[in-house]
Phi, psi and omega in degrees: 000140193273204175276311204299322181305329182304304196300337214259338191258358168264294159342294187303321161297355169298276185327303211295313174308287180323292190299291180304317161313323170292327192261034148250253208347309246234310183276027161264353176298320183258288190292312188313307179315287172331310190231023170236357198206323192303292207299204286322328195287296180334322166276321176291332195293333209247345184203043206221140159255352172278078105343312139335302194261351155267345177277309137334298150344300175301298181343280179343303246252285198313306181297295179345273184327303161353295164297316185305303169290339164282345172287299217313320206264344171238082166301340197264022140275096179272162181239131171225101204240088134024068178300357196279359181281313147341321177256037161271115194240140149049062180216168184241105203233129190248149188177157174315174149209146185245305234218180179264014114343327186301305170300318184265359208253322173284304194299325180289314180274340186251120182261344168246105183211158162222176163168161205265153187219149196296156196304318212278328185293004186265008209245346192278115181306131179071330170283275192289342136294338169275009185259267184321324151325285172292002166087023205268170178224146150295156191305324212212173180247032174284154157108200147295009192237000157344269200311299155332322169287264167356306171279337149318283178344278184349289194282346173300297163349275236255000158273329163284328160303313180309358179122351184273160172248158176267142177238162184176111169300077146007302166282015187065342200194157190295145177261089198327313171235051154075012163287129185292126188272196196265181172282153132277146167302347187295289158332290197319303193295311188292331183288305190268040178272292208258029190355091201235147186263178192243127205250096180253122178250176198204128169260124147229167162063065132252023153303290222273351137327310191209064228271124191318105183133313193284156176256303208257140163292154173249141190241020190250284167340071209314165182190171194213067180287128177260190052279135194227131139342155110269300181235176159205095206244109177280157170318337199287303200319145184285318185326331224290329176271007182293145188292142196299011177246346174276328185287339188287305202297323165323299195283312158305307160311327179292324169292312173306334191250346194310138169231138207278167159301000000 
């Protein structure tokens, strides 16, 4: 075999690599779901008198694995998770988004969370029921999902006291080229309703893990996903009261300039 043959048969093994990891990962979503986690959801449904709050739990349990199985099989990705983010309680916790990974990288660290999803995915049979099951909220209160909304809202007080936290990308959407987008008023508003303090986080790299657009994760590429704490503005906080668009700005700016330590 010549060098060109080596070089030309060493490329191709990267993708190839890239693609079969991704599809053992991708498939703990369906067969993993199924035969590791369905009788359990299938058991909080049937003797859980708290149904929320073990379907989280679960959720939670389920992305862990996730992670677990995304260490093993991609090493040359390390993780640097914030210990202080464990210790988040009763918070309105707001953070960047890169990547579709974001969502599922919080629900893996918070075992009592809601947090909102888009309408359509409540409209998917047994999927947007285990979504309203855990206590999630929709993006928006059209429709049939009116109500749904309203009774989230309701129940937020007294979900924050107990200790849950609500999460919610501010920019509504993923950030193509890692520029902070502009805000929705929606957390902010919902924190200072149920005067919960606001918990600002910062993600990197799990765009480059997992690229917005993309099917296979790279699995080559040394790479390094943070989640870092940045901020926290308690009801006390001068901030807190600031008109909601100097608060927005606040946070955004905290966010535009954070450097990890």
């Amino acid at each position: 075999m010549t060098g060109t043959d080596r070089s030309r048969r060493h490329s191709m093994a990267g993708p190839v690599r890239d693609v079969w990891i991704t599809l053992l990962v991708w498939s703990y979503f369906t067969a993993g779901f199924v035969a590791l986690f369905l009788p359990f959801y299938l058991l909080a449904l049937i003797l859980e008198s708290n149904r929320e709050k073990a379907f989280q739990r679960l959720n939670c349990s389920f992305y862990q694995g996730f992670f677990y199985l995304v260490r093993r099989l991609i090493p040359t990705c390390r993780w640097r998770i914030d210990p202080a983010i464990a210790r988040v309680r009763g918070s309105v916790v707001v953070c960047n988004h890169v990547s579709y990974l974001d969502p599922i990288l919080l629900i893996s660290l918070f075992a009592r969370h809601r947090t909102v999803v888009k309408n359509r995915l409540f409209a998917i049979p047994l999927f947007g029921r285990m979504l309203a099951l855990s206590g999630y909220l929709p993006a928006t209160a059209d429709g049939r999902f009116g109500g749904l909304m309203i009774e989230r809202i309701a129940s937020m007080p007294g979900f924050l006291k107990n200790g849950g936290n609500l999460f919610i990308f501010p920019e509504g959407t993923r950030s193509r080229n890692r520029r902070i987008g502009r805000f929705s008023t929606g957390a902010f508003k919902i924190a200072r309703n149920c005067k919960a303090p606001i918990t600002v986080l910062y993600v990197q790299n799990t765009d480059r893990l997992f690229a917005p657009g993309k099917f296979s994760f790279n699995t080559r590429e040394p790479n390094t996903v943070c989640l870092d704490v940045v901020d926290r503005i308690a009801p006390d906080d001068p901030r807190y009261d600031l008109p909601l668009d100097d608060l927005m700005e606040d946070v955004r700016t905290r966010l535009v300039s954070f450097k990890r330590p």
